[in-house]
C-alpha positions as CSV (number, residue, x, y, z in Angstrom):
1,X,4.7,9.7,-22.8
2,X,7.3,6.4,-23.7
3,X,9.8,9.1,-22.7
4,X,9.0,10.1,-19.3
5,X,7.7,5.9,-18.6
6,X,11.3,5.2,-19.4
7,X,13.3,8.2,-17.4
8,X,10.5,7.4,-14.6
9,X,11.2,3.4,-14.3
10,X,15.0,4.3,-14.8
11,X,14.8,6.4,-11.7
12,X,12.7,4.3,-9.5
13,X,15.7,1.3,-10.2
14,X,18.2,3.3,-9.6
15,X,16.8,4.7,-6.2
16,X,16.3,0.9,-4.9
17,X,19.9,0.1,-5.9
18,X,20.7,3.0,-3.5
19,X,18.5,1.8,-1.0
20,X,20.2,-1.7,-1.1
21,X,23.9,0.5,-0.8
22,X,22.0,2.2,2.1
23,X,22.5,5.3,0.2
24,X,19.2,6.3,1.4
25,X,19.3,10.3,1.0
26,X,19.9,9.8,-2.9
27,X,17.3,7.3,-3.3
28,X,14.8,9.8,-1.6
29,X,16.0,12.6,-4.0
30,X,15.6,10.6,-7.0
31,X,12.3,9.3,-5.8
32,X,10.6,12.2,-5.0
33,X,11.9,14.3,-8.6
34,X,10.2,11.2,-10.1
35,X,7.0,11.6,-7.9
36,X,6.9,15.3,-9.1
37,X,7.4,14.0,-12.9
38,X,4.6,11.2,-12.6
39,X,2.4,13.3,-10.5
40,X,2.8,16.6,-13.4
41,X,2.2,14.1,-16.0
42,X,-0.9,12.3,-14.5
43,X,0.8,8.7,-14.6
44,X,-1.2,7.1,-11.7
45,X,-0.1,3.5,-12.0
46,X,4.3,4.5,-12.3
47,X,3.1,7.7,-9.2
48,X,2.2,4.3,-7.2
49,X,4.9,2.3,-7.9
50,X,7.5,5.1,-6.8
51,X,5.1,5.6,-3.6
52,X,5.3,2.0,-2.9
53,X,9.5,2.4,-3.3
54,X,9.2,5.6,-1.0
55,X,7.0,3.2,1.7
56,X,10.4,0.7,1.6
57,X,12.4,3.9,1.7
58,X,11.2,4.8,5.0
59,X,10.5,1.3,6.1
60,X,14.1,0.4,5.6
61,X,14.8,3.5,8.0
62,X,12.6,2.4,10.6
63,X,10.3,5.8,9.5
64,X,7.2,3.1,9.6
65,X,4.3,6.2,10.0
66,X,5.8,7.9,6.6
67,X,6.2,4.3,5.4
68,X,2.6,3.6,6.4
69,X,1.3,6.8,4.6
70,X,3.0,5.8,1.3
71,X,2.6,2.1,1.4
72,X,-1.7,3.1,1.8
73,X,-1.7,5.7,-0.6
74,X,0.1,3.7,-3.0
75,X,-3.1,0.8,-2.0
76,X,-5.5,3.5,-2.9
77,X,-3.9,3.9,-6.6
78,X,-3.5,0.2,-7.2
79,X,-7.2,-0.1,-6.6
80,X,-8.1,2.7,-9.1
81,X,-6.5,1.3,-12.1
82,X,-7.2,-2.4,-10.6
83,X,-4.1,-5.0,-11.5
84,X,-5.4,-7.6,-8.7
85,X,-1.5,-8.7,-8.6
86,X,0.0,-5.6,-7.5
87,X,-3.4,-4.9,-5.1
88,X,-2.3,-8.0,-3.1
89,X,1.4,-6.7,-2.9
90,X,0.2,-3.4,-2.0
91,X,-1.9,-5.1,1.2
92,X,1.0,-7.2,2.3
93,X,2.8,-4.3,2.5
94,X,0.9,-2.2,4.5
95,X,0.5,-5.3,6.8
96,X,4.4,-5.4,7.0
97,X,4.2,-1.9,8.6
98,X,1.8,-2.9,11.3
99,X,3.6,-6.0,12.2
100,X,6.8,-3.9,12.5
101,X,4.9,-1.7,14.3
102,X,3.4,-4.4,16.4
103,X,-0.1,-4.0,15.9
104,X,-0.4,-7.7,15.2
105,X,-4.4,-7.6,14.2
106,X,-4.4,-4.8,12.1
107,X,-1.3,-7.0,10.0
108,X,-2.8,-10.0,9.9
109,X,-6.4,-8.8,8.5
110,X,-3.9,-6.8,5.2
111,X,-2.2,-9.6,5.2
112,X,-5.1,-12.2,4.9
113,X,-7.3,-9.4,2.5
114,X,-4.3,-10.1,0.2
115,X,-3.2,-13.6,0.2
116,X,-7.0,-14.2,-0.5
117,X,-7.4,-11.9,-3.1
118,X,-4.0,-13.7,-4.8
119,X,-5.4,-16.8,-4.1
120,X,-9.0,-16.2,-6.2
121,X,-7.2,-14.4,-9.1
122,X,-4.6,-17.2,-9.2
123,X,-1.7,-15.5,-8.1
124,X,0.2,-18.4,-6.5
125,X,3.9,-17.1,-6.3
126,X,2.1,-14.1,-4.0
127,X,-0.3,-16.2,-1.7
128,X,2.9,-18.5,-1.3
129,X,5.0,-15.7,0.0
130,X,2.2,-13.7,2.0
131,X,1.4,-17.1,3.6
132,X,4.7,-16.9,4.6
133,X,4.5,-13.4,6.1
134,X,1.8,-14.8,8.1
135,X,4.2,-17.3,9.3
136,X,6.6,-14.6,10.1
137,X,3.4,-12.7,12.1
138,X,2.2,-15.6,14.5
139,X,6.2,-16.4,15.3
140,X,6.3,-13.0,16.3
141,X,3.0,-13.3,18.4
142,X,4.3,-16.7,20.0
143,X,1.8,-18.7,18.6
144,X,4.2,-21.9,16.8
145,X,1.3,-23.7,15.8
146,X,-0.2,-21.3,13.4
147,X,2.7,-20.2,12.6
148,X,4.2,-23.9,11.2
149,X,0.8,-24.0,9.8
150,X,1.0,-21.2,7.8
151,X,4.7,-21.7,6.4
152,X,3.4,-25.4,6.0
153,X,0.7,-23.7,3.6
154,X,3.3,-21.5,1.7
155,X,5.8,-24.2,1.2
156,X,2.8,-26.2,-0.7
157,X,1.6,-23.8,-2.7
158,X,5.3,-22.7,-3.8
159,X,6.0,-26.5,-4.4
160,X,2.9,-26.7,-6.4
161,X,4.4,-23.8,-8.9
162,X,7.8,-25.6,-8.4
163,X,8.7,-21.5,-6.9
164,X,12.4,-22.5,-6.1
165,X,13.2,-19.1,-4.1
166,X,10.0,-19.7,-2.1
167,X,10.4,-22.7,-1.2
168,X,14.1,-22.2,-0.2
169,X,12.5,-18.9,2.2
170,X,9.8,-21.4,3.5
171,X,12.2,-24.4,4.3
172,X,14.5,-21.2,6.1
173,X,11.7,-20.4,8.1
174,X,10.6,-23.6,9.1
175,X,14.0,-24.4,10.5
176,X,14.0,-21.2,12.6
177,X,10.8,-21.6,13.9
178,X,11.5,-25.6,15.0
C-alpha cells in the first residue's frame, strides 16, 4: 500500500514537471496509468489528487469542460474523506474554470464557498490567496472597487501570517489593477 502511495505521488510530480515543460501528452499518459493504479487499488484521497492534476492538465490547454469535469469530481472526493484544506482548494478551482470560462457568478459563489470554509477552519495562507482570485474575478468583470477591496483583504490576511509569496502576488496585483 506504502508501495503504490510512493510510485503514485512519484508519478503525479513528474506529470506536473511535464506540464510546466509543456510536455502535456506525457503528463496525460503518466496521469491517467496512475488514475488506473489508484482507482484498482481503491485510494480515493491520491485518485483525487491526480484528478485535480488532470483538471490543471486540461486547464492549461484551454480544454476547460474536461478540466471542469475533473476539477468537480475531484470536489466530490475531497468531500468524502473531508480534509477542509484541500476542500477549499478543490472549490477555488472549479471557480477558476468558470471564470476562464466567463461565467462570472457561477466563479465567484466556488470561490466565496471556499475562502469561507478556509476562513472558519483557519486556513489563512488559502483565504489570502482565494481573496485574491476574487480580486482577479471583479478585474475581470470591470468592477475596480471590489476588486481593490478584495486584494486589499488578501494582502491583510497574508501580512497577518507574514505569507511572503502572497503578499508579493497581492502587492503585483494591486499595481495592475491601479
Amino acid at each position: 500500500s506504502e508501495d503504490i502511495e510512493g510510485v503514485l505521488a512519484n508519478e503525479d510530480r513528474l506529470a506536473q514537471t511535464l506540464m510546466t515543460l509543456n510536455q502535456f501528452n506525457d503528463a496525460q499518459e503518466h496521469l491517467e496509468r496512475a488514475v488506473a493504479i489508484a482507482d484498482e487499488s481503491g485510494h480515493v484521497s491520491l485518485l483525487a489528487k491526480l484528478y485535480t492534476s488532470l483538471g490543471e492538465l486540461y486547464y492549461h490547454q484551454f480544454q476547460l469542460n474536461t478540466a471542469q469535469k475533473y476539477f468537480l469530481d475531484a470536489l466530490d472526493m475531497k468531500k468524502q474523506f473531508g480534509d477542509q484544506a484541500e476542500i477549499a482548494v478543490a472549490l477555488s478551482d472549479v471557480g477558476r474554470v468558470y471564470q476562464e470560462a466567463g461565467e462570472l457568478q457561477k466563479a465567484l459563489s466556488y470561490y466565496n464557498q471556499g475562502q469561507q470554509l478556509a476562513e472558519s477552519m483557519g486556513h489563512t495562507s488559502i483565504s489570502a490567496e482565494i481573496w485574491l482570485q476574487i480580486g482577479e474575478l471583479y478585474v475581470q468583470s470591470g468592477d475596480q472597487g471590489q476588486a481593490v477591496q478584495s486584494m486589499l483583504t488578501g494582502l491583510e490576511i497574508a501580512h497577518g501570517i507574514n505569507d511572503l509569496l502572497t503578499i508579493e502576488r497581492a502587492n503585483l496585483l494591486l499595481t495592475e489593477t491601479y
